[in-house]
Chimera marker file (.cmm) of the C-alpha trace (Angstrom):
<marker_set name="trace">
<marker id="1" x="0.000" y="0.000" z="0.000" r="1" g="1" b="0" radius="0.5"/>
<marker id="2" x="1.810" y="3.225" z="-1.342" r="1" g="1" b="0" radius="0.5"/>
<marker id="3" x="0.932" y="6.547" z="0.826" r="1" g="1" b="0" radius="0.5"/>
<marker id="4" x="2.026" y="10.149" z="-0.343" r="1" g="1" b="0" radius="0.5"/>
<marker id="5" x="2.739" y="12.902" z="1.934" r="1" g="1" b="0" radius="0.5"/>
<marker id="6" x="3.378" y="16.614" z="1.313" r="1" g="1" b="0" radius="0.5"/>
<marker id="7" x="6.987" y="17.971" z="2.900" r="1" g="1" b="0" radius="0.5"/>
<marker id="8" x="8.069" y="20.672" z="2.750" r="1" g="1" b="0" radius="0.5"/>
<marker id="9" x="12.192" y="20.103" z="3.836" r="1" g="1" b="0" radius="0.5"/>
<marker id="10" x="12.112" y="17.463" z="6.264" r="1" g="1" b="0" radius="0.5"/>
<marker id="11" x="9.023" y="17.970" z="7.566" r="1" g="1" b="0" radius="0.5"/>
<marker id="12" x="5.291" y="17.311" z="6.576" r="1" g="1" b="0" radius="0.5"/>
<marker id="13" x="4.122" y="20.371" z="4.904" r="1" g="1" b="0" radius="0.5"/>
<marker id="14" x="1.614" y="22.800" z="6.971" r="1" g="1" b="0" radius="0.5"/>
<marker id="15" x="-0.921" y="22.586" z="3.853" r="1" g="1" b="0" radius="0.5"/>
<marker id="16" x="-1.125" y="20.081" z="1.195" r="1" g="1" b="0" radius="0.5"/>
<marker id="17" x="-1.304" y="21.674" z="-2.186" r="1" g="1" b="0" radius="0.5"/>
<marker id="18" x="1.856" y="23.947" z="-0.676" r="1" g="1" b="0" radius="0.5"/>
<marker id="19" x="4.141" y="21.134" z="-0.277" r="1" g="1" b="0" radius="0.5"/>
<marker id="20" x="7.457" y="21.525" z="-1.907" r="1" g="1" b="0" radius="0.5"/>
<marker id="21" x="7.186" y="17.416" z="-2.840" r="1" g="1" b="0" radius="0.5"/>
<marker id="22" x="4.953" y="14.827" z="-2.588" r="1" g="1" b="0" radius="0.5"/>
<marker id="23" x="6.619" y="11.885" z="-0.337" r="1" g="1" b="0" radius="0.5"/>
<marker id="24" x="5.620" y="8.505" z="-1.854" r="1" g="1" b="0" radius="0.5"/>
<marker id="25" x="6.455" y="5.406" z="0.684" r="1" g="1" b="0" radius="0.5"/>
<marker id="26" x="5.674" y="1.797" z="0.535" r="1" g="1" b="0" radius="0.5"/>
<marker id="27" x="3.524" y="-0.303" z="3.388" r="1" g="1" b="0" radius="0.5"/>
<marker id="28" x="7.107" y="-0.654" z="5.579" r="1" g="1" b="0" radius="0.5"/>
<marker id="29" x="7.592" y="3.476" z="5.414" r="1" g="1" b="0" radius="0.5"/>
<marker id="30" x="10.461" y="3.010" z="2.822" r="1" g="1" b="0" radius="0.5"/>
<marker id="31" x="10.071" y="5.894" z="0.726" r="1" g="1" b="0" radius="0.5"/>
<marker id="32" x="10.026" y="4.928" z="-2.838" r="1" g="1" b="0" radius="0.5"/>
<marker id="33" x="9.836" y="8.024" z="-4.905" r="1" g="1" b="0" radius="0.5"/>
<marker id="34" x="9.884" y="11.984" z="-4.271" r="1" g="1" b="0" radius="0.5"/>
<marker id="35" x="8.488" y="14.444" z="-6.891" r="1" g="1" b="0" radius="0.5"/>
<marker id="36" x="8.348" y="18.118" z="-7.085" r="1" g="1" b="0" radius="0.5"/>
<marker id="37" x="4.586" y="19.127" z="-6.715" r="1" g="1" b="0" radius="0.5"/>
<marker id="38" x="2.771" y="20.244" z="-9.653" r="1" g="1" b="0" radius="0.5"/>
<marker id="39" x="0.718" y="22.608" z="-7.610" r="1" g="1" b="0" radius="0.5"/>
<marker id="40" x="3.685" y="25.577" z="-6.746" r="1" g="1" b="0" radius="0.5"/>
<marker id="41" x="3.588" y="27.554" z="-10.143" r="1" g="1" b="0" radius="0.5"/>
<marker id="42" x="0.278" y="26.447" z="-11.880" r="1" g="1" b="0" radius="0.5"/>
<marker id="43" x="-2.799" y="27.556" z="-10.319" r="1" g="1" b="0" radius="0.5"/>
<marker id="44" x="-6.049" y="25.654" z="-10.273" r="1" g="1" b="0" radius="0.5"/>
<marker id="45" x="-4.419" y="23.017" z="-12.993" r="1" g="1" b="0" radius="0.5"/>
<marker id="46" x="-1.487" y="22.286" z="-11.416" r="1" g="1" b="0" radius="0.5"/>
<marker id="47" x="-4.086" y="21.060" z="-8.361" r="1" g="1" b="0" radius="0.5"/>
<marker id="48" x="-5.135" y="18.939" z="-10.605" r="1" g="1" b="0" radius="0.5"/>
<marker id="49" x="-2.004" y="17.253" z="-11.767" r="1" g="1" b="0" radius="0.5"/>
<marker id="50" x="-1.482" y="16.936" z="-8.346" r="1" g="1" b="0" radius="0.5"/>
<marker id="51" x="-4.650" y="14.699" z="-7.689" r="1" g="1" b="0" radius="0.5"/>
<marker id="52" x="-3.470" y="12.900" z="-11.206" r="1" g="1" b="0" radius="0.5"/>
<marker id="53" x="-0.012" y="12.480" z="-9.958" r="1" g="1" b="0" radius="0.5"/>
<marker id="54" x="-1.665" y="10.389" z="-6.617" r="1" g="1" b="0" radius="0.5"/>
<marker id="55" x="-3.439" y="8.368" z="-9.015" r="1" g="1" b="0" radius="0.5"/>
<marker id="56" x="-0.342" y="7.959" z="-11.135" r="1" g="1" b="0" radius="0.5"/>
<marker id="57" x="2.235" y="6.966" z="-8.466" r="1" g="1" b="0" radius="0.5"/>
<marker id="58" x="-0.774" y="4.090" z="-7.405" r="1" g="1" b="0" radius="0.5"/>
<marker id="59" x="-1.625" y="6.070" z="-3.846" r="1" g="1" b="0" radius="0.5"/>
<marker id="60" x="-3.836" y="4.457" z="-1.839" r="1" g="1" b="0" radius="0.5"/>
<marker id="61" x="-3.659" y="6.732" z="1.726" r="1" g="1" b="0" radius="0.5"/>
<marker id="62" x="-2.286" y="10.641" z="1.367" r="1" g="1" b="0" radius="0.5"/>
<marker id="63" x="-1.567" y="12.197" z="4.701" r="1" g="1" b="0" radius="0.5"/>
<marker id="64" x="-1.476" y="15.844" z="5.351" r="1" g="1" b="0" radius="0.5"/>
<marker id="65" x="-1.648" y="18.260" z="8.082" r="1" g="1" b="0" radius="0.5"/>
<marker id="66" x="-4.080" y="21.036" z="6.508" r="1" g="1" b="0" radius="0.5"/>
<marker id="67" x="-6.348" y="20.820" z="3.620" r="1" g="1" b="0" radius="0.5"/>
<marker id="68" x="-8.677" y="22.863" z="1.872" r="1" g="1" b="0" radius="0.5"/>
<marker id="69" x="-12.322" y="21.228" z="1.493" r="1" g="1" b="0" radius="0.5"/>
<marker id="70" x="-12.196" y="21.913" z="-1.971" r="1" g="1" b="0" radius="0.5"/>
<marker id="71" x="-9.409" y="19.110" z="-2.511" r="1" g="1" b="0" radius="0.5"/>
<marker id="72" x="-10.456" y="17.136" z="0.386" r="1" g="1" b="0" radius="0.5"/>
<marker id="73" x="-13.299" y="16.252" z="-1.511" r="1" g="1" b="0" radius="0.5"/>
<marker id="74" x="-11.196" y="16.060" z="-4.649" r="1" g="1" b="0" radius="0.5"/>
<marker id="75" x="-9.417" y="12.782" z="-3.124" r="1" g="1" b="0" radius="0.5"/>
<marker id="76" x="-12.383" y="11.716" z="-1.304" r="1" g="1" b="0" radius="0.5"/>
<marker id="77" x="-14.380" y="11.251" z="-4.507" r="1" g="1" b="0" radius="0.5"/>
<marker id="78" x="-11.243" y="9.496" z="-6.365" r="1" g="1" b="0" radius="0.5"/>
<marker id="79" x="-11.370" y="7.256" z="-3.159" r="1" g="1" b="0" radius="0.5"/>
<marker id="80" x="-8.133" y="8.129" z="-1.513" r="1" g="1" b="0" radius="0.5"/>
<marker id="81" x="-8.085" y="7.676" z="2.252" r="1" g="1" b="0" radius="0.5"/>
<marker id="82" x="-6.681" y="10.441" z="3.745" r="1" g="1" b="0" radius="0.5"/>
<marker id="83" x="-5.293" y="11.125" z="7.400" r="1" g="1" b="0" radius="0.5"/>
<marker id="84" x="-4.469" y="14.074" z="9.048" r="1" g="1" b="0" radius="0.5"/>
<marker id="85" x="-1.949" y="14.493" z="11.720" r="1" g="1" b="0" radius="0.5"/>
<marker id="86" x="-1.495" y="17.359" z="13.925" r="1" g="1" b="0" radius="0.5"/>
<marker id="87" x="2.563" y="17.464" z="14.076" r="1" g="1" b="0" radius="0.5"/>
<marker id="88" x="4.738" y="18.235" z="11.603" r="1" g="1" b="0" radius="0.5"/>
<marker id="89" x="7.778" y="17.296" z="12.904" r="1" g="1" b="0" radius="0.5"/>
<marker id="90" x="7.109" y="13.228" z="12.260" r="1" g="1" b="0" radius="0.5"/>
<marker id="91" x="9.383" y="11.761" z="10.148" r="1" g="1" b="0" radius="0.5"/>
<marker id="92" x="7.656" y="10.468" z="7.298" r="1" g="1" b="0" radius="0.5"/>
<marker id="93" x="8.236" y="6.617" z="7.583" r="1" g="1" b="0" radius="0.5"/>
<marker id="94" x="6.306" y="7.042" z="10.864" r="1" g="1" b="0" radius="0.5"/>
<marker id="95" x="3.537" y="8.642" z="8.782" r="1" g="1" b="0" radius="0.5"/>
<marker id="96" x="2.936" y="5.150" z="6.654" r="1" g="1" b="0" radius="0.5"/>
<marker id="97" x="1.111" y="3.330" z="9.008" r="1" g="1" b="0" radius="0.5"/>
<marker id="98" x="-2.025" y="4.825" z="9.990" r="1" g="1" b="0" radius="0.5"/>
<marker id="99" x="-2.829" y="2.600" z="12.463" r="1" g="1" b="0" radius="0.5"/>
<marker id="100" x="0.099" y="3.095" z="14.435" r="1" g="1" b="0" radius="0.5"/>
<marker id="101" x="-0.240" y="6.791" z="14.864" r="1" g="1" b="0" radius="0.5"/>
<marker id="102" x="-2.685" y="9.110" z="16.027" r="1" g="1" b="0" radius="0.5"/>
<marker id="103" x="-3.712" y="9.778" z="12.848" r="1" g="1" b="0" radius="0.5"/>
<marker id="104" x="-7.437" y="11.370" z="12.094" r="1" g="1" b="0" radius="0.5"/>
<marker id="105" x="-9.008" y="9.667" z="9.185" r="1" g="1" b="0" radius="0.5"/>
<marker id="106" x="-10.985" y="12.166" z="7.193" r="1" g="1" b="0" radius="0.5"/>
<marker id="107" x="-14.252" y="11.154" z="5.269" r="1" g="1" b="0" radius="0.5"/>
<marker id="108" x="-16.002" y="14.556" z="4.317" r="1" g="1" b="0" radius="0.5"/>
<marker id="109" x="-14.943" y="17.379" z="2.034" r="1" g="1" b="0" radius="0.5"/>
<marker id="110" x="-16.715" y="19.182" z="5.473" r="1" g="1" b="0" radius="0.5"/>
<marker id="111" x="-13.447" y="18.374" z="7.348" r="1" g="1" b="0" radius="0.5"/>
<marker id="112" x="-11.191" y="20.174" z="5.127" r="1" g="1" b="0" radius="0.5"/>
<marker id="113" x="-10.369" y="24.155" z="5.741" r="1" g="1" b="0" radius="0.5"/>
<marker id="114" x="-13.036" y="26.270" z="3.928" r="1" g="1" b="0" radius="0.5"/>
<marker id="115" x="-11.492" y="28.727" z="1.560" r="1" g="1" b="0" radius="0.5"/>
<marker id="116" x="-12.047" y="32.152" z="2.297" r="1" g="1" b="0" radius="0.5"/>
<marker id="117" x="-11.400" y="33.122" z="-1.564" r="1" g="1" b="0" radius="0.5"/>
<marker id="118" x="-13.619" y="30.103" z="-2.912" r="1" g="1" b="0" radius="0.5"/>
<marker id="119" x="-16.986" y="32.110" z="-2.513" r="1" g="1" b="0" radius="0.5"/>
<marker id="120" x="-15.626" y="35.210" z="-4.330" r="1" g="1" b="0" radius="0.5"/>
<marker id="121" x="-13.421" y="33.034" z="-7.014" r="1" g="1" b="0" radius="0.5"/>
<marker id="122" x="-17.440" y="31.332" z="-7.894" r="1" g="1" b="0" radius="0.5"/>
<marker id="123" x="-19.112" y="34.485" z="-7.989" r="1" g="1" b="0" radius="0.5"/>
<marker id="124" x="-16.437" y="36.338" z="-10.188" r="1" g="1" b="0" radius="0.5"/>
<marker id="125" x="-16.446" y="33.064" z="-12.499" r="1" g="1" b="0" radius="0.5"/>
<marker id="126" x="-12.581" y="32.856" z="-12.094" r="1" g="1" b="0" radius="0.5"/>
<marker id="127" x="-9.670" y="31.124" z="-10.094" r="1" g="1" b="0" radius="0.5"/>
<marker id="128" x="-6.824" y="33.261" z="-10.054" r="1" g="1" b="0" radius="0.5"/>
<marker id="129" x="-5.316" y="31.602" z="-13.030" r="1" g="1" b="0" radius="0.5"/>
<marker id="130" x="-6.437" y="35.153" z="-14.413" r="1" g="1" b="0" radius="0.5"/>
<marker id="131" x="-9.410" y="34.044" z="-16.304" r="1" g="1" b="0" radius="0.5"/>
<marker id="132" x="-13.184" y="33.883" z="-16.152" r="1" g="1" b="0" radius="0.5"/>
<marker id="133" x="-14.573" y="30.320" z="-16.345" r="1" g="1" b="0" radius="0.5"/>
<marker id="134" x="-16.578" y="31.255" z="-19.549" r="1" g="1" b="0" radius="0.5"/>
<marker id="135" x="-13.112" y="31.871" z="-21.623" r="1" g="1" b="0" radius="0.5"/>
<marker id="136" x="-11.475" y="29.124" z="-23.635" r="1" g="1" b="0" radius="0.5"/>
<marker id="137" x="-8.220" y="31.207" z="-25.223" r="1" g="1" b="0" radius="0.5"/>
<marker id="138" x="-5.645" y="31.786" z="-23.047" r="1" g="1" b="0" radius="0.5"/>
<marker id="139" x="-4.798" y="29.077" z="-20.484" r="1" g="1" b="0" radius="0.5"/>
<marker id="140" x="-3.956" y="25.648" z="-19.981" r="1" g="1" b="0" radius="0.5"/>
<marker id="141" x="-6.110" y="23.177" z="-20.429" r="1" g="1" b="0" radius="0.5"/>
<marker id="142" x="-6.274" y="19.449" z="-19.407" r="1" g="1" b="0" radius="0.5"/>
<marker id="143" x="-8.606" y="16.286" z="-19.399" r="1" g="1" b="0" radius="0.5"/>
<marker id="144" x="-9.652" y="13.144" z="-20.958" r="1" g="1" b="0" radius="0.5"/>
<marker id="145" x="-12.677" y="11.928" z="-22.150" r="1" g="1" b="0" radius="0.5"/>
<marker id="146" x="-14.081" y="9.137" z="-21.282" r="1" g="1" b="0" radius="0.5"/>
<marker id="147" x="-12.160" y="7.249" z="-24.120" r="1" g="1" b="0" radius="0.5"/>
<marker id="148" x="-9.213" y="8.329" z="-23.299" r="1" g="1" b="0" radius="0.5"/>
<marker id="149" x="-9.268" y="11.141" z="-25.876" r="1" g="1" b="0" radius="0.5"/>
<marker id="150" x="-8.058" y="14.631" z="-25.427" r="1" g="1" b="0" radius="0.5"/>
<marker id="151" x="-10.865" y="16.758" z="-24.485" r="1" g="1" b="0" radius="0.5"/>
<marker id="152" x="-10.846" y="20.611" z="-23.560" r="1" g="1" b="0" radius="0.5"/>
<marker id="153" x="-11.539" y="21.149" z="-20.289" r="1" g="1" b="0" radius="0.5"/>
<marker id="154" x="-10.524" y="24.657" z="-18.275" r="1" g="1" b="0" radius="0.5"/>
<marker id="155" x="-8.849" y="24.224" z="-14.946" r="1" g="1" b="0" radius="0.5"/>
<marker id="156" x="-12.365" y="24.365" z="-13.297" r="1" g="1" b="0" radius="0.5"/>
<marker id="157" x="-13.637" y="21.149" z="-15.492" r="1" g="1" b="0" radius="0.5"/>
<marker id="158" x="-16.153" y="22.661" z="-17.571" r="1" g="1" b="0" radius="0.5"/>
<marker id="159" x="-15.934" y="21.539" z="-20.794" r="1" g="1" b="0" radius="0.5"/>
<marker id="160" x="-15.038" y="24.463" z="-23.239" r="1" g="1" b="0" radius="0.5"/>
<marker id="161" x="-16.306" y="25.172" z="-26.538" r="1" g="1" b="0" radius="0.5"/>
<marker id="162" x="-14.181" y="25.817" z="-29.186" r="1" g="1" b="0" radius="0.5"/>
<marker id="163" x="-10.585" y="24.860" z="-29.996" r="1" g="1" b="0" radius="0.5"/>
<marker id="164" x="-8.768" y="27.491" z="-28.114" r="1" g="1" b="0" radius="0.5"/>
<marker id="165" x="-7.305" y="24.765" z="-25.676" r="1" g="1" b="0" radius="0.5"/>
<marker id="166" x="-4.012" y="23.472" z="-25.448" r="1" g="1" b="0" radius="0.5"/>
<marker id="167" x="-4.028" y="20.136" z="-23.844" r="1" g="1" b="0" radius="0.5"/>
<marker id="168" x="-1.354" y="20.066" z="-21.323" r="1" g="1" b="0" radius="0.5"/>
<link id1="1" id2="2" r="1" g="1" b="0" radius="0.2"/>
<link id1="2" id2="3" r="1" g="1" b="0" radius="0.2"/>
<link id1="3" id2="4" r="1" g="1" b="0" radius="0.2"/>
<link id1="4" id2="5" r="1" g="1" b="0" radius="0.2"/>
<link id1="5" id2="6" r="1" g="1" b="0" radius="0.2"/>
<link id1="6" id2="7" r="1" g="1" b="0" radius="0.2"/>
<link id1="7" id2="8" r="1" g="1" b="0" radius="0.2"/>
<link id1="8" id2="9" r="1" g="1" b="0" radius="0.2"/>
<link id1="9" id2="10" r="1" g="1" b="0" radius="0.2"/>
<link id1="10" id2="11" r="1" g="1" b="0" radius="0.2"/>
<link id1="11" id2="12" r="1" g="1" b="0" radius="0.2"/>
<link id1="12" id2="13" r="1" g="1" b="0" radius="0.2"/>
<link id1="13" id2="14" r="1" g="1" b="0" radius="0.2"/>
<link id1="14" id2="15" r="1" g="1" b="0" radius="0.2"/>
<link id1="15" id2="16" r="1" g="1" b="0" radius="0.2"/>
<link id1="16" id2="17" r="1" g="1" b="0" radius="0.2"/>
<link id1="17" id2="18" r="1" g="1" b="0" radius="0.2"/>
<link id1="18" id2="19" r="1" g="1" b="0" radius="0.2"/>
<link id1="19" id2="20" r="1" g="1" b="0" radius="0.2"/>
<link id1="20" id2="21" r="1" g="1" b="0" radius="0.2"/>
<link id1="21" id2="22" r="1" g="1" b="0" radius="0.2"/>
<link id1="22" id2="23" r="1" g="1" b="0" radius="0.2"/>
<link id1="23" id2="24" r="1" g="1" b="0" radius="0.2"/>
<link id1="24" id2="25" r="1" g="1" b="0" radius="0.2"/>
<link id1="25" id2="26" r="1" g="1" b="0" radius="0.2"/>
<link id1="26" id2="27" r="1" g="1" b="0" radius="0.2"/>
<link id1="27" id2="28" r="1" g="1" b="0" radius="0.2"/>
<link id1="28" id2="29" r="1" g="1" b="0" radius="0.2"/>
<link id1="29" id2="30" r="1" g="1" b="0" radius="0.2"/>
<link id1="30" id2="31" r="1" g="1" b="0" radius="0.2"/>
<link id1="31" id2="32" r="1" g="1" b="0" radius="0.2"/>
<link id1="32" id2="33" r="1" g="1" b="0" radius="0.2"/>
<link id1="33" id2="34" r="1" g="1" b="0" radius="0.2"/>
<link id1="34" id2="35" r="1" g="1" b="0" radius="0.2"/>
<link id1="35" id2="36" r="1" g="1" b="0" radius="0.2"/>
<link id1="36" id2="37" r="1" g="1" b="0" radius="0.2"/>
<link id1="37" id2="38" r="1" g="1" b="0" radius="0.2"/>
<link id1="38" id2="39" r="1" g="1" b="0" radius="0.2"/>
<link id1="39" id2="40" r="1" g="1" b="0" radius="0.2"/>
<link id1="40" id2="41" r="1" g="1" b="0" radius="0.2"/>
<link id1="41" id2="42" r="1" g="1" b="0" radius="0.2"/>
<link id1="42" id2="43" r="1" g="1" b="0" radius="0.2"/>
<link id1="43" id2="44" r="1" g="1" b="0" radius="0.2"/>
<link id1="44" id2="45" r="1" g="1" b="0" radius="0.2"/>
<link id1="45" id2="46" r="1" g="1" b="0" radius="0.2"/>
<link id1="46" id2="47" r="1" g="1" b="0" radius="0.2"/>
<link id1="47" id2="48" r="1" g="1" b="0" radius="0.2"/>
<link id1="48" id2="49" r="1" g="1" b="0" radius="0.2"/>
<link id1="49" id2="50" r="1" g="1" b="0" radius="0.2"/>
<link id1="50" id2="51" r="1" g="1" b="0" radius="0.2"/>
<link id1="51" id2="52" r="1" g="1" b="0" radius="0.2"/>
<link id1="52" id2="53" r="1" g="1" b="0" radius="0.2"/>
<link id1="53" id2="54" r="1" g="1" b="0" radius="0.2"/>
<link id1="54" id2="55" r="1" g="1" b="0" radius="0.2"/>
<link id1="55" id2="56" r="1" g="1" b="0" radius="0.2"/>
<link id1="56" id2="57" r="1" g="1" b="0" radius="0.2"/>
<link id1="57" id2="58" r="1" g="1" b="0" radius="0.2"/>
<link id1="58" id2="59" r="1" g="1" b="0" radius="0.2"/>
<link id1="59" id2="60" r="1" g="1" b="0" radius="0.2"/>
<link id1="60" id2="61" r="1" g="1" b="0" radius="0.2"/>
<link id1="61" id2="62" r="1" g="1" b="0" radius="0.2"/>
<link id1="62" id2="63" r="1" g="1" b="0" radius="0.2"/>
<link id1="63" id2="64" r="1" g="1" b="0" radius="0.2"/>
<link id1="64" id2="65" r="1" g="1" b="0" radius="0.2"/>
<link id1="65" id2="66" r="1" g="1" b="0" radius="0.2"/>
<link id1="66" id2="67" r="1" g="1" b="0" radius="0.2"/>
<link id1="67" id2="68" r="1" g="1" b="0" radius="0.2"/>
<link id1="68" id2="69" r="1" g="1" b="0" radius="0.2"/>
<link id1="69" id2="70" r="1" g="1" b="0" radius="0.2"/>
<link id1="70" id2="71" r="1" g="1" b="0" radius="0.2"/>
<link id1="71" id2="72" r="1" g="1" b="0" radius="0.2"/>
<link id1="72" id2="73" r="1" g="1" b="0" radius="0.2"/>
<link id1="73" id2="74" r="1" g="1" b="0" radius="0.2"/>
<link id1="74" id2="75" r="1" g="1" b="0" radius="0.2"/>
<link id1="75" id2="76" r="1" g="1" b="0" radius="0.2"/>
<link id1="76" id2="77" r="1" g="1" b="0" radius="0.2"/>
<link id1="77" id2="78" r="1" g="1" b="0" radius="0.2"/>
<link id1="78" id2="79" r="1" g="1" b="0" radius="0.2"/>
<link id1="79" id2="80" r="1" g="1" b="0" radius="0.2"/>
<link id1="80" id2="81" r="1" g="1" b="0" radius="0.2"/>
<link id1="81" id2="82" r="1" g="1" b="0" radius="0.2"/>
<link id1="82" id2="83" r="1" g="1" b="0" radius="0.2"/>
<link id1="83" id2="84" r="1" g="1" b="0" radius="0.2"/>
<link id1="84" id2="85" r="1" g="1" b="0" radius="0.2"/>
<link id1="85" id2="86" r="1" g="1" b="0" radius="0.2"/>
<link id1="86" id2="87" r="1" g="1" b="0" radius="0.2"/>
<link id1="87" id2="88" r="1" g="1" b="0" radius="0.2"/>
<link id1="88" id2="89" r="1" g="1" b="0" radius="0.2"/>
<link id1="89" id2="90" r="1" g="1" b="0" radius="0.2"/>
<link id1="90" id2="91" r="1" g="1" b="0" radius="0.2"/>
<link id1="91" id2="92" r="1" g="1" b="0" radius="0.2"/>
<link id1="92" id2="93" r="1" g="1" b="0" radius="0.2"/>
<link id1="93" id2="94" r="1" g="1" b="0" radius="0.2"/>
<link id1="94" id2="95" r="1" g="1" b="0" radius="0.2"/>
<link id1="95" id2="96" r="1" g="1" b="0" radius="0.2"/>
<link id1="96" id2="97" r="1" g="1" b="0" radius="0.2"/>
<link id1="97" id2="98" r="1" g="1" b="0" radius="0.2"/>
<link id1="98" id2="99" r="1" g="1" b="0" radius="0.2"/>
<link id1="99" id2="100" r="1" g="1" b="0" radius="0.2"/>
<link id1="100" id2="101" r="1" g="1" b="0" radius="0.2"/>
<link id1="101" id2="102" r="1" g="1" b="0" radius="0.2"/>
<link id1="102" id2="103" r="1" g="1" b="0" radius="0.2"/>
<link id1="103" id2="104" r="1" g="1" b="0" radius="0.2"/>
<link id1="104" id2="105" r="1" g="1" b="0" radius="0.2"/>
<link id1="105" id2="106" r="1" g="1" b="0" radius="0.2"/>
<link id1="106" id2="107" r="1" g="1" b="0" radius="0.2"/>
<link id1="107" id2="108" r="1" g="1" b="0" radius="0.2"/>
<link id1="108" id2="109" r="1" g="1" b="0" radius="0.2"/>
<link id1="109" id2="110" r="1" g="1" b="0" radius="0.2"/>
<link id1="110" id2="111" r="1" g="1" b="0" radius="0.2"/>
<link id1="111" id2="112" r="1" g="1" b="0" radius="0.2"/>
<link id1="112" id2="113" r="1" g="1" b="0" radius="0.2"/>
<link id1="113" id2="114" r="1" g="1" b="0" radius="0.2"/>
<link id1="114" id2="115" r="1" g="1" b="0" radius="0.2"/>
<link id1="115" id2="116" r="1" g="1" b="0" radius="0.2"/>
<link id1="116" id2="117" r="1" g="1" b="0" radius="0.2"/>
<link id1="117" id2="118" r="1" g="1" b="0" radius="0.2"/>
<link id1="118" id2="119" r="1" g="1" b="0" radius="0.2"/>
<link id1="119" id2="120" r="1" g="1" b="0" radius="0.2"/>
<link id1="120" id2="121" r="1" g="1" b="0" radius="0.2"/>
<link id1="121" id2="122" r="1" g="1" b="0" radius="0.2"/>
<link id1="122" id2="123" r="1" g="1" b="0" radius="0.2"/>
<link id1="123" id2="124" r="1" g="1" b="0" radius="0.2"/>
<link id1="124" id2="125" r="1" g="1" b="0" radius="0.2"/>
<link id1="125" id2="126" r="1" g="1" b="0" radius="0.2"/>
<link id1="126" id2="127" r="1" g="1" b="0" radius="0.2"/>
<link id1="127" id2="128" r="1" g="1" b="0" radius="0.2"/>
<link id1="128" id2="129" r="1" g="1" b="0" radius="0.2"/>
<link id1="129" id2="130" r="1" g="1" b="0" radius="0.2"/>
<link id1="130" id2="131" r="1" g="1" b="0" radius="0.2"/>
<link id1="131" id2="132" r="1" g="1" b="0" radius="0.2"/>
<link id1="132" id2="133" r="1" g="1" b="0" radius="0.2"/>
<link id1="133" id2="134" r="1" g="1" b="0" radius="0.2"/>
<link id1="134" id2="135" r="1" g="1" b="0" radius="0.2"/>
<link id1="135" id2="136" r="1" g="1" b="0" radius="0.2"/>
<link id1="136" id2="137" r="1" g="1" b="0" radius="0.2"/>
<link id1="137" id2="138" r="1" g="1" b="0" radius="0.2"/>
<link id1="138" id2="139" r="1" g="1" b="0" radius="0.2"/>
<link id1="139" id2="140" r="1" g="1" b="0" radius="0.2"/>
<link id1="140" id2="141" r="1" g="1" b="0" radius="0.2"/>
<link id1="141" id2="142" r="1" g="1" b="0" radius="0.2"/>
<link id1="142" id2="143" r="1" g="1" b="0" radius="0.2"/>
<link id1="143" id2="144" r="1" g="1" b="0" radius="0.2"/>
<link id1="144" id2="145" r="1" g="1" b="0" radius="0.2"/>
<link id1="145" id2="146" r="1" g="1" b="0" radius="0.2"/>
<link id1="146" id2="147" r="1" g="1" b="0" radius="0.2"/>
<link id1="147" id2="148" r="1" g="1" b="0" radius="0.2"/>
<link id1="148" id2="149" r="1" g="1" b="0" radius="0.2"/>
<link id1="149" id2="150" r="1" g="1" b="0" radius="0.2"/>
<link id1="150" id2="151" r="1" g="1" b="0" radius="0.2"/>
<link id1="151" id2="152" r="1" g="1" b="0" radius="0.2"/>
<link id1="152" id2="153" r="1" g="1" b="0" radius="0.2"/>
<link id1="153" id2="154" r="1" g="1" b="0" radius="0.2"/>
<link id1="154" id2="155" r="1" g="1" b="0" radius="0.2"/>
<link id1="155" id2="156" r="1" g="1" b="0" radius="0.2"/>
<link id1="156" id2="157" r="1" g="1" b="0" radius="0.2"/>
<link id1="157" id2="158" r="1" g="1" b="0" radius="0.2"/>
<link id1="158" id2="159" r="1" g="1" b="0" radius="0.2"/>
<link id1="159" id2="160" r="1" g="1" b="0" radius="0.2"/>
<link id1="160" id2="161" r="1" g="1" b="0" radius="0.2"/>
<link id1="161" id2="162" r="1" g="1" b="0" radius="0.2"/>
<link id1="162" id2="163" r="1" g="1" b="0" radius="0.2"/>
<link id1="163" id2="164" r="1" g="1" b="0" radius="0.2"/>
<link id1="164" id2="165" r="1" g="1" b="0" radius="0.2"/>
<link id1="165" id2="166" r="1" g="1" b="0" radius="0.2"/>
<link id1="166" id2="167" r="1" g="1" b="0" radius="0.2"/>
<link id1="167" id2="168" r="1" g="1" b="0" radius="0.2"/>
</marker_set>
């Protein structure tokens, strides 16, 4: 069972998409991989890759410290179990083992931190990757369709019309 954790330096990072790498270890708490995280320079889509990276890298459990409810329920609804800890100074092989620690398990988006910008990002139709929701020149784009094709999607997953999308 492979578990990912966000560190920033040696230490579990104080909010998950704000990591400097995700920490992947195996069931024994031997880490097997470290990755830069996708989320530092690109906005709403590089969240994204993030929760694709998880998937990637076969991640069953993701532990973090703080998390937005807007991601929370990202992993929730890919079926990720994810555990929160309260101390950031664990090393992360103690991390890998949830049972072992005093790890929270978290099962609702609810649980996660609510956003103060989330309400004003909805109402203003944008993200802060500097575009409205209803545009579909100008950013990055990502997504599959169901058959595996490219499809044009905008950082907030509404499909956009038009071929003004770059896949990423």
């Amino acid at each position: 069972m492979i578990t990912a954790i966000p560190m920033t330096e040696d230490r579990v990072a104080s909010h998950f998409t704000k990591a400097d790498c995700l920490v992947f270890l195996d069931e024994r708490g031997v880490e097997i991989n470290r990755i830069d995280n996708p989320a530092l320079a690109a906005n709403c889509a590089g969240k994204q890759q993030m929760v694709d990276l998880l998937a990637e890298q076969q991640v069953q459990r993701v532990v973090v410290r703080n998390i937005g409810e807007q991601m929370l329920g990202k992993l929730l609804v890919r079926q990720f179990a994810v555990y929160q800890t309260r101390c950031g100074r664990r090393l992360a092989s103690e991390l890998a083992d949830p049972l072992a620690t005093d790890l929270l398990r978290l099962s609702q988006a609810s649980q996660g931190r609510q956003s103060l910008n989330h309400e004003a990002k909805t109402k203003s139709g944008g993200c802060g990757c500097h575009h409205k929701a209803s545009e579909s020149a100008g950013h990055s784009c990502h997504g599959h369709d169901s058959g595996g094709q490219k499809s044009a999607h905008c950082c907030h997953g509404k499909k956009q019309a038009g071929t003004g999308c770059q896949a990423s």
